[in-house]
C-alpha positions as semicolon CSV with decimal commas, in nm:
position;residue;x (nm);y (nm);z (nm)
1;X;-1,879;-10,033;-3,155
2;X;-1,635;-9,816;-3,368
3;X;-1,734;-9,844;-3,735
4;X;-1,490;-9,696;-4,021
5;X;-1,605;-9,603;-4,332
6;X;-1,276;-9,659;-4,586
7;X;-1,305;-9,495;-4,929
8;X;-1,329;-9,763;-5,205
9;X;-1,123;-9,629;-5,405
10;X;-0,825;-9,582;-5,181
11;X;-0,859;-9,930;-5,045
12;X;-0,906;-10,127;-5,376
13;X;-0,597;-10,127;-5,622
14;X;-0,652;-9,903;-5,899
15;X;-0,760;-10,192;-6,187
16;X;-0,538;-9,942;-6,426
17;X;-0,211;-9,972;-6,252
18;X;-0,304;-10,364;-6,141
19;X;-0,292;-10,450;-6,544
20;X;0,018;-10,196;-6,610
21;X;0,188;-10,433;-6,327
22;X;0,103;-10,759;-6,454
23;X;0,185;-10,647;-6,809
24;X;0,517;-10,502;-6,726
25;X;0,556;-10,816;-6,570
26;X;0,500;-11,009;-6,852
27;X;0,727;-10,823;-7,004
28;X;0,970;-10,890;-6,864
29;X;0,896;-11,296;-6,840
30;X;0,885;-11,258;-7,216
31;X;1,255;-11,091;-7,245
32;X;1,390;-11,355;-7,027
33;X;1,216;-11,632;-7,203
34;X;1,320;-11,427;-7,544
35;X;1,719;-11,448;-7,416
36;X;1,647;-11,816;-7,334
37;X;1,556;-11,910;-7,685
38;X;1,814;-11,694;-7,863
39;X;2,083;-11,901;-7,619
40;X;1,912;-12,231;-7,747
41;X;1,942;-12,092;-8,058
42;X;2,333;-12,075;-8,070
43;X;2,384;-12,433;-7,885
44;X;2,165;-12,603;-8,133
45;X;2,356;-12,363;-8,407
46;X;2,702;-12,484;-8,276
47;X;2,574;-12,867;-8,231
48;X;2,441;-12,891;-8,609
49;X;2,755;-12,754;-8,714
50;X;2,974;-13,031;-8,498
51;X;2,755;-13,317;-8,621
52;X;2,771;-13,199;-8,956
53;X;3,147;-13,210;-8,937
54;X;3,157;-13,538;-8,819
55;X;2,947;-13,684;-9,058
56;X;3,179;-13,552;-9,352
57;X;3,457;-13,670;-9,132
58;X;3,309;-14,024;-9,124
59;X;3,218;-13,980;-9,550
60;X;3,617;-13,954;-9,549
61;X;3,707;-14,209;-9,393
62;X;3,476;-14,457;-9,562
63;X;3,547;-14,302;-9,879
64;X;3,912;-14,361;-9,809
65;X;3,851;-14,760;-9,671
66;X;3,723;-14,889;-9,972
């Protein structure tokens, strides 16, 4: 029977460089999410703007029909 004695510290992951991983991570989930929102952002910017010209486009023509 062969028994191996590993040094804990070696074997484990380094609890340091574990959290710098999942934070860098996180990170970057958080940029992507970020770019995500900012392209949300513009659609809803560019939708408001459409339905607000289509409501004074409908004002006109009612105006205009009575």
């Amino acid at each position: 029977m062969v028994t191996t004695t590993t040094n804990p510290a070696v074997s484990a992951v380094n609890p340091r460089e574990k959290a710098l991983e999942d934070f860098r991570k996180k990170i970057m989930e958080h940029k992507e999410i970020e770019a995500r929102l900012k392209q949300m952002r513009e659609d809803l910017r560019s939708l408001t703007k459409e339905y607000d010209k289509s409501e004074n486009d409908l004002k006109a023509l009612q105006s205009v029909g009575q």
